[in-house]
N, CA and C atoms as an extended XYZ file, in Angstrom:
225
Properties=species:S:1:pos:R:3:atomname:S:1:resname:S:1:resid:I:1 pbc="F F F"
N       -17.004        0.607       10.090 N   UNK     1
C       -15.989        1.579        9.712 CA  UNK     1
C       -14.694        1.268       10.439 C   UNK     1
N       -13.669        1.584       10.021 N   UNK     2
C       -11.971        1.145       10.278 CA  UNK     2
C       -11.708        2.317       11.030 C   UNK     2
N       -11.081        1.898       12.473 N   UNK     3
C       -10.895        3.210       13.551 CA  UNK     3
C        -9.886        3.538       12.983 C   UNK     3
N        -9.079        5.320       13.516 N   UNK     4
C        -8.431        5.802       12.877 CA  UNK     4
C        -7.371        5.212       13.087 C   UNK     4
N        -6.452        6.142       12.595 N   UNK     5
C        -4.873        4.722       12.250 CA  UNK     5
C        -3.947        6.134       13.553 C   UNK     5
N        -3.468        5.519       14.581 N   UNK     6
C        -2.990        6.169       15.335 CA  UNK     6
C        -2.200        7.189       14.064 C   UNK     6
N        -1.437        8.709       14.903 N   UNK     7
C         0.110        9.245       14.242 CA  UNK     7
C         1.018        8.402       13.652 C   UNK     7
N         1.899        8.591       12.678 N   UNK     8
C         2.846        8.385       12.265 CA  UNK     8
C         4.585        8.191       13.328 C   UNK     8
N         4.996        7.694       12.917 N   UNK     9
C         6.676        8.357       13.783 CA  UNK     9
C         7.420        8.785       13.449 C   UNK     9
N         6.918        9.225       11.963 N   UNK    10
C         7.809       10.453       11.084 CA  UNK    10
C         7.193       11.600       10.737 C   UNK    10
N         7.354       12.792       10.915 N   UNK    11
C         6.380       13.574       10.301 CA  UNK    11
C         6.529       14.701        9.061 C   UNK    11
N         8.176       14.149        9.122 N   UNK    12
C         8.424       14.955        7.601 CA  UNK    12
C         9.166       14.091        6.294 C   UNK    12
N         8.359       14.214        5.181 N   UNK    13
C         8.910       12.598        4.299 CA  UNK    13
C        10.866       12.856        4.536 C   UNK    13
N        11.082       14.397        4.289 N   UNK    14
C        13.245       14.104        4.103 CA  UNK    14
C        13.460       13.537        5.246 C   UNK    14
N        12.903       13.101        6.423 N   UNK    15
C        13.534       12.575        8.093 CA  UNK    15
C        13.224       11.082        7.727 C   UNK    15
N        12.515       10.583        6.526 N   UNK    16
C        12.075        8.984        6.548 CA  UNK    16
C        13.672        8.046        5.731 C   UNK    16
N        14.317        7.804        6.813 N   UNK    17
C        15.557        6.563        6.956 CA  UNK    17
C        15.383        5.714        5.708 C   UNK    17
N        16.502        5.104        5.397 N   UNK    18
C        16.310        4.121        4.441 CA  UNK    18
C        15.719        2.992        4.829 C   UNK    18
N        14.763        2.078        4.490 N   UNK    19
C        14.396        1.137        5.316 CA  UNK    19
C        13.346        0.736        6.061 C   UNK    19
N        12.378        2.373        6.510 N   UNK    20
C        11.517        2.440        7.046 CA  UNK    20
C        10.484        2.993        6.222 C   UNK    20
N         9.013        2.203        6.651 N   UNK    21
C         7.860        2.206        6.262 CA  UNK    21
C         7.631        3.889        5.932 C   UNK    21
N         6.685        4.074        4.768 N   UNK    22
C         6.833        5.372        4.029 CA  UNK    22
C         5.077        5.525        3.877 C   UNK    22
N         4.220        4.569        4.861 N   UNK    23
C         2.828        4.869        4.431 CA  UNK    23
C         2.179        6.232        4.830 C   UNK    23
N         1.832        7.224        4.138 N   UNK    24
C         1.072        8.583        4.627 CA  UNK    24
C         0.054        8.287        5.701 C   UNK    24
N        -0.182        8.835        6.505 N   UNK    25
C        -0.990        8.673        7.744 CA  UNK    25
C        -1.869       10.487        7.675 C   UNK    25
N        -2.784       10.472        7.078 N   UNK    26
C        -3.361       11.330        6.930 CA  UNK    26
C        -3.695       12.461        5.934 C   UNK    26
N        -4.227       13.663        5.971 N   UNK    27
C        -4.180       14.602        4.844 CA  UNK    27
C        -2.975       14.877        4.823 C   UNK    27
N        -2.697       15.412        3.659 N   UNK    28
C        -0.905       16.020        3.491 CA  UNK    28
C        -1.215       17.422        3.945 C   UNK    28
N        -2.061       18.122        3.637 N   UNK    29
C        -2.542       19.775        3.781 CA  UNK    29
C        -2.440       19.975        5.643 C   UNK    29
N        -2.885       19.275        6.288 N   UNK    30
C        -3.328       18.938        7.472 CA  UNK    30
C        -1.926       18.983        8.717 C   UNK    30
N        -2.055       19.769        9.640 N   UNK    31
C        -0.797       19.894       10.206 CA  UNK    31
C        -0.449       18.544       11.335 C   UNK    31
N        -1.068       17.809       11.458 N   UNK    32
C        -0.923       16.082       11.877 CA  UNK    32
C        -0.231       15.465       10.894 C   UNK    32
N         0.061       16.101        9.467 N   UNK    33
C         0.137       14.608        8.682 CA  UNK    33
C         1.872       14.092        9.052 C   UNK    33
N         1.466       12.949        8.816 N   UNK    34
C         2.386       11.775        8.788 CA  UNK    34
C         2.939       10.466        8.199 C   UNK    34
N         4.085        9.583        8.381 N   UNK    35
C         4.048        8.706        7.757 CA  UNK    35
C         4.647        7.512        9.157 C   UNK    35
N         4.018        6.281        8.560 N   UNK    36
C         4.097        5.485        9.429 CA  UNK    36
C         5.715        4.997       10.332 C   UNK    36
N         6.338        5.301        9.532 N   UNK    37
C         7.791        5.359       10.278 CA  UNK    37
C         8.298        3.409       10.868 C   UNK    37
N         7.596        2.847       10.663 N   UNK    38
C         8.409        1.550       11.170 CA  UNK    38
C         9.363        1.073       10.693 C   UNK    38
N         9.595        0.425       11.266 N   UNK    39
C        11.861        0.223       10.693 CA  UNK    39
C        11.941       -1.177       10.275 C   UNK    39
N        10.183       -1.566       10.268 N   UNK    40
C        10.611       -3.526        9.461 CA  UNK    40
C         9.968       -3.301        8.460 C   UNK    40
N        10.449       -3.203        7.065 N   UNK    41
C         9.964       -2.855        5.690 CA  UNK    41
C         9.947       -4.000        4.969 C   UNK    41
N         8.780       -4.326        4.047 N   UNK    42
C         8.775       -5.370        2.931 CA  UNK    42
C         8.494       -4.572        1.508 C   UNK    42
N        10.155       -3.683        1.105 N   UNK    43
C         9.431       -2.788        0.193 CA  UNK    43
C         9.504       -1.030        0.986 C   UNK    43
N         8.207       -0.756        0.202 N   UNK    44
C         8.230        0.319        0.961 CA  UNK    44
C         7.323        0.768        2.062 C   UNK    44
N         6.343       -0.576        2.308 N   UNK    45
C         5.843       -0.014        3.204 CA  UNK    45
C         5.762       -1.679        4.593 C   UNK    45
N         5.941       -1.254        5.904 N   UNK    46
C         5.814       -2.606        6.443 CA  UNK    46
C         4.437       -3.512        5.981 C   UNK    46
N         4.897       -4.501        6.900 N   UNK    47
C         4.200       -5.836        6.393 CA  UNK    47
C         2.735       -5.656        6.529 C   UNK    47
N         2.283       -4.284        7.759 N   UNK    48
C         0.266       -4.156        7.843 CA  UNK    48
C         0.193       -3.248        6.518 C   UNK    48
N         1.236       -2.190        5.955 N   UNK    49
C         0.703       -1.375        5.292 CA  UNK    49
C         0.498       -1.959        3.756 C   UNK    49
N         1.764       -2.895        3.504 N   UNK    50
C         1.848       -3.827        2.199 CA  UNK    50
C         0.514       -4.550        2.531 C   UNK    50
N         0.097       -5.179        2.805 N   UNK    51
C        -1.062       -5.527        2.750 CA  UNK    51
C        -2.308       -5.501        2.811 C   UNK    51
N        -2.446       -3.796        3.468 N   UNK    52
C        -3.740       -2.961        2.668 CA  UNK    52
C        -3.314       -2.319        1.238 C   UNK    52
N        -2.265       -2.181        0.844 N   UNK    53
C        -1.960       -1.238        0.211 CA  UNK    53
C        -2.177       -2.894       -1.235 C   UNK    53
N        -2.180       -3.299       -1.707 N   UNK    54
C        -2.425       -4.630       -2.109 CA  UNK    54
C        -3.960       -4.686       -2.747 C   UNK    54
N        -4.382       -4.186       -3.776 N   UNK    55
C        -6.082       -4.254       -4.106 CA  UNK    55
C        -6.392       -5.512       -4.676 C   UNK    55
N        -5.747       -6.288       -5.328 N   UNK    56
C        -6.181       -7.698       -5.976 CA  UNK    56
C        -6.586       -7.726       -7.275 C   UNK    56
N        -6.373       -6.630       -8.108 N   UNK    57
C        -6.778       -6.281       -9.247 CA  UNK    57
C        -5.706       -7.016      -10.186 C   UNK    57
N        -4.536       -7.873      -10.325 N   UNK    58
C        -4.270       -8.080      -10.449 CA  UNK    58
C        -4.392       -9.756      -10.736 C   UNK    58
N        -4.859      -10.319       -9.893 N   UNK    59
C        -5.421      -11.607       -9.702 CA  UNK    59
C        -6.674      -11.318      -10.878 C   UNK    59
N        -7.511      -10.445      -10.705 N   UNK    60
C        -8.919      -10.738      -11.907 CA  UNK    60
C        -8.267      -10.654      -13.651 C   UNK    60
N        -7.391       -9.623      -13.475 N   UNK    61
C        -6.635       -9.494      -15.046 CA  UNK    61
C        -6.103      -10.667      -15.435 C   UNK    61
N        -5.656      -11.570      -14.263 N   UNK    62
C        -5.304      -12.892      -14.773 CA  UNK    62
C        -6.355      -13.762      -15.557 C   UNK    62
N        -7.155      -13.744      -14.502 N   UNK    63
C        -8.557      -14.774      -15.030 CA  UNK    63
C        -9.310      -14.123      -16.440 C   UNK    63
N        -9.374      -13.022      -16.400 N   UNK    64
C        -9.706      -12.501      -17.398 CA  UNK    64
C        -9.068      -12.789      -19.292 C   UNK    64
N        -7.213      -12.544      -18.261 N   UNK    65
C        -6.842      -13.213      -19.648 CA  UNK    65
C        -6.718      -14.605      -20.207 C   UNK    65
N        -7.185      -15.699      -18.916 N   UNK    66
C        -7.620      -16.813      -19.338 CA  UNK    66
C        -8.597      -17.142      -19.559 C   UNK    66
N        -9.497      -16.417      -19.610 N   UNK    67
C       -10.338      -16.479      -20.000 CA  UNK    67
C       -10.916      -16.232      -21.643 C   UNK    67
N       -10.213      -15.258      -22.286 N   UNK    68
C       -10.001      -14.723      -23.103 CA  UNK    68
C        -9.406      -15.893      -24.414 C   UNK    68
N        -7.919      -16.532      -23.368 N   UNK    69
C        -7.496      -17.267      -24.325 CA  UNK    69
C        -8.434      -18.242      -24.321 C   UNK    69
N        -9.157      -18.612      -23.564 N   UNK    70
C        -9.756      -20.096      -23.995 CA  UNK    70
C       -10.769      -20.120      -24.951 C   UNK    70
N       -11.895      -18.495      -24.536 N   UNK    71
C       -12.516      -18.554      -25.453 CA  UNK    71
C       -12.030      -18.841      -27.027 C   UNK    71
N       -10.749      -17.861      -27.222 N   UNK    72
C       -10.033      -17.615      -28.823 CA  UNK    72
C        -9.988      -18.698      -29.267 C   UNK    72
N        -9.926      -20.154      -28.149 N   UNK    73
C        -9.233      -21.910      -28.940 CA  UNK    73
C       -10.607      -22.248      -29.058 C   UNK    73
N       -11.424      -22.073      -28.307 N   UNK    74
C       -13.219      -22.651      -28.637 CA  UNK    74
C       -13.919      -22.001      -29.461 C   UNK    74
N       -13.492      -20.595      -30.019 N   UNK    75
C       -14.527      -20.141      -30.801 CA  UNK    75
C       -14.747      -20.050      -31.901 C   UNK    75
């Protein structure tokens, strides 16, 4: 299991700067919640959160649709 993800350094989304990481850090209902607040952004979220945030589902739709076409020329 993935330990928890420390607090945020923002804790209200109108205080989140242009520029800085916008990942939710917890329940929204929950009086902890937060957002990650870092100030080096690729996007909208920094470079650890872009890259969980990233599922790969994208890569299989590829293969899929080559897959697809090749069958259509062989079949």
């Amino acid at each position: 299991a993935a330990s928890p993800e420390p607090p945020g350094r923002v804790a209200d989304l109108l205080d989140l700067a242009p520029g800085v990481c916008r990942w939710p850090i917890g329940d929204p209902k929950a009086a902890d919640f937060s957002f990650c607040g870092e100030a080096r952004t690729t996007g909208a979220y920094c470079a650890g959160h872009a890259a969980r945030a990233v599922t790969g589902r994208g890569a299989g739709r590829r293969k899929d649709d080559a897959r697809r076409r090749f069958l259509a020329r062989t079949g």
